[in-house]
C-alpha positions in Angstrom: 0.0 0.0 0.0 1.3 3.5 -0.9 2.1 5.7 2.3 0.3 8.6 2.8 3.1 10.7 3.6 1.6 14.9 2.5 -1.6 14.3 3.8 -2.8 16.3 6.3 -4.1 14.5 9.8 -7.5 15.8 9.1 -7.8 14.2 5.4 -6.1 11.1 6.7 -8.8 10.6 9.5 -11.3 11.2 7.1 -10.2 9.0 4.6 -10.1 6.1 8.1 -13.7 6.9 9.0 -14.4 6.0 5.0 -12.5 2.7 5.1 -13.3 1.2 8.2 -16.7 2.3 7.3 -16.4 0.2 4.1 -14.3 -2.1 6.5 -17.6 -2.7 8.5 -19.6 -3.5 5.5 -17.1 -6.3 4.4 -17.1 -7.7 7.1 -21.1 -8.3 7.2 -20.7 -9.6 4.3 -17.8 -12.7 4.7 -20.2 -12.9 7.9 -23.4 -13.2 6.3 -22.1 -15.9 3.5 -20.8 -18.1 6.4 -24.2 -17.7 8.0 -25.9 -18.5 5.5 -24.0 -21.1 4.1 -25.4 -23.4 6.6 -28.8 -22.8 5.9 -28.7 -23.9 2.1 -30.1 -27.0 0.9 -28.0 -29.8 -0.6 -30.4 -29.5 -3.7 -28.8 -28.2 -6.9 -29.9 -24.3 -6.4 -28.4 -24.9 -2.6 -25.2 -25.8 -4.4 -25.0 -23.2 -7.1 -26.2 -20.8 -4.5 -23.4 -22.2 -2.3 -20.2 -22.2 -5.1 -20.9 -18.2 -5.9 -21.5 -17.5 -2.1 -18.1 -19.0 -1.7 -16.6 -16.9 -4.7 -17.8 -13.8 -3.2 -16.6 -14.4 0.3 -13.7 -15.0 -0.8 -13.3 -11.5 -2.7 -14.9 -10.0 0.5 -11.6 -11.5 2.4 -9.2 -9.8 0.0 -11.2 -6.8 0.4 -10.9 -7.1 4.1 -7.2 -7.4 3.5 -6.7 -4.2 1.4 -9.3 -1.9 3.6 -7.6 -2.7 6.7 -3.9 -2.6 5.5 -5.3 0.7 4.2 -6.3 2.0 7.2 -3.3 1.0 9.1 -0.9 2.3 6.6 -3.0 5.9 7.4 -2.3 5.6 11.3 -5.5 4.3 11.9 -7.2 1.1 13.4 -9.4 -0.9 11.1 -12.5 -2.1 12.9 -13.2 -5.8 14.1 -15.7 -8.1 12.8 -18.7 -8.8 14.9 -19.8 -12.2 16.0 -23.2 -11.4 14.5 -25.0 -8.7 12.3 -28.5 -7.6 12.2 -30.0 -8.5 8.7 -33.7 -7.8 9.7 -34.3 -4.8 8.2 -33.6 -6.1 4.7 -35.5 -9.2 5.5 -38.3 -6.8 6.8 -38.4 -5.0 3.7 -38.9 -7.9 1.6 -34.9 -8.1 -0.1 -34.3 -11.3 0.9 -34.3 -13.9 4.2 -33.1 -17.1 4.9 -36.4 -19.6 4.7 -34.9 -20.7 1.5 -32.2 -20.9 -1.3 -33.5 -18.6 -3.9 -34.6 -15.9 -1.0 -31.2 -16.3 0.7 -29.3 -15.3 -2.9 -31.7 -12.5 -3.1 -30.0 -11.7 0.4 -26.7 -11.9 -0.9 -27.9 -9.8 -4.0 -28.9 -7.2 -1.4 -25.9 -6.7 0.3 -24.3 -6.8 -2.8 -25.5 -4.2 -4.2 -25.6 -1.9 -1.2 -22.0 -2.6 -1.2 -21.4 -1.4 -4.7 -23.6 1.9 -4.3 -22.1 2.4 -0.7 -18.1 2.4 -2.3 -19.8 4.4 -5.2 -21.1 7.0 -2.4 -17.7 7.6 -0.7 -15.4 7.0 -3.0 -16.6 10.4 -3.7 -15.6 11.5 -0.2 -12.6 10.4 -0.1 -9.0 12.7 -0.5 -6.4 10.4 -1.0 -6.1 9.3 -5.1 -4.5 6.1 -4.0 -7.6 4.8 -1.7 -9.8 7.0 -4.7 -8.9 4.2 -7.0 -9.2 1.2 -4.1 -12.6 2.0 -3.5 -13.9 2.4 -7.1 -12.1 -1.2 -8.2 -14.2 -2.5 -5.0 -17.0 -1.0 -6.4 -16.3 -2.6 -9.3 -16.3 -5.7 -8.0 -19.1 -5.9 -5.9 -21.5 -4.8 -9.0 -19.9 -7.6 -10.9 -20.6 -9.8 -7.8 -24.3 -8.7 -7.8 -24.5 -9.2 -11.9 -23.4 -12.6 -10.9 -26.0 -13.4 -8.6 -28.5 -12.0 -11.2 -27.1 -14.3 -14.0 -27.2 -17.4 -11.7 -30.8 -16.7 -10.9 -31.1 -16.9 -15.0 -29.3 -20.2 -14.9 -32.1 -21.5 -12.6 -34.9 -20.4 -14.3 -35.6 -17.2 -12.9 -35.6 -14.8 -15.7 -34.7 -11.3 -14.7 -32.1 -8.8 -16.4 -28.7 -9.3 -15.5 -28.1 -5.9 -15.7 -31.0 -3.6 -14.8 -30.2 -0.5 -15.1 -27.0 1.3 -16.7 -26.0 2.4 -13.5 -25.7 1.1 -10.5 -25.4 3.8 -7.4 -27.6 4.9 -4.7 -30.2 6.4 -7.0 -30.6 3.0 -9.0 -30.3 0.2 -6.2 -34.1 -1.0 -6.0 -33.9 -1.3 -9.5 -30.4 -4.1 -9.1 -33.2 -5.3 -5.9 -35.1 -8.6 -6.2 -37.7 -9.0 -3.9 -39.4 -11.7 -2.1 
């Protein structure tokens, strides 16, 4: 990671509270495929389900990695990850639960997507051009992790746009949404 030697303590703690925010979120989510894991079905939408989940997580953990060597390289301390995280309010709202396998990847596809328009969101906030660029190939990421939940759900016979809307940000994400 690139030191951040010329910024000024104010940008740097700013650009901390961004990370370990995104830090946070990452963390929900290599917590939420573990969770769930464990609740799919052996059937052959629990396994598909299961193999992306595992792809995903996996690029969660290397996002972990990069946030919170980040964060450290700034002077700061990246946050811990929780034993457990509230999903209820998505599951209230209807974006997924865990009852089954196809609501469960509508979970994931949930907190993918509010990944992807949350690194959108402050990517813009942050100062440093290094963690600029960090963020915005997260985002990347994460909206191809969300196209890939969308184009599994095709595989399985659930025909719905991979790609719903040209954009994917804030403004767009209950368009990326599939409901229960």
């Amino acid at each position: 990671m690139a030191t951040f030697q010329g910024m000024s303590q104010e940008d740097k703690l700013n650009d901390t509270e961004i990370l370990n925010r995104a830090l946070f979120f990452e963390n929900r989510g290599i917590w939420a495929y573990r969770f769930a894991a464990d609740k799919l079905s052996a059937s052959e939408v629990g396994r598909t389900v299961l193999a992306l989940a595992d792809q995903n997580r996996a690029d969660h953990e290397k996002h972990q990695d990069l946030l919170g060597n980040a964060i450290i390289s700034l002077g700061g301390t990246p946050v811990k990850m929780e034993k457990e995280y509230d999903l209820s309010s998505f599951i209230s709202k209807g974006q997924g639960n865990l009852e089954n396998d196809v609501n469960i990847a509508k979970l994931a596809l949930t907190l993918e997507v509010g990944a992807a328009a949350g690194y959108v969101s402050d990517t813009m906030k942050l100062r440093s051009p290094v963690l600029i660029e960090l963020e915005a190939g997260i985002a990347c990421v994460e909206a191809i992790h969300a196209g890939r939940i969308r184009a599994a759900f095709n595989d399985l016979g659930l025909k719905v746009p991979v790609v719903p809307n040209a954009v994917l940000n804030a403004n767009s994400r209950s368009d990326w949404v599939i409901k229960v």
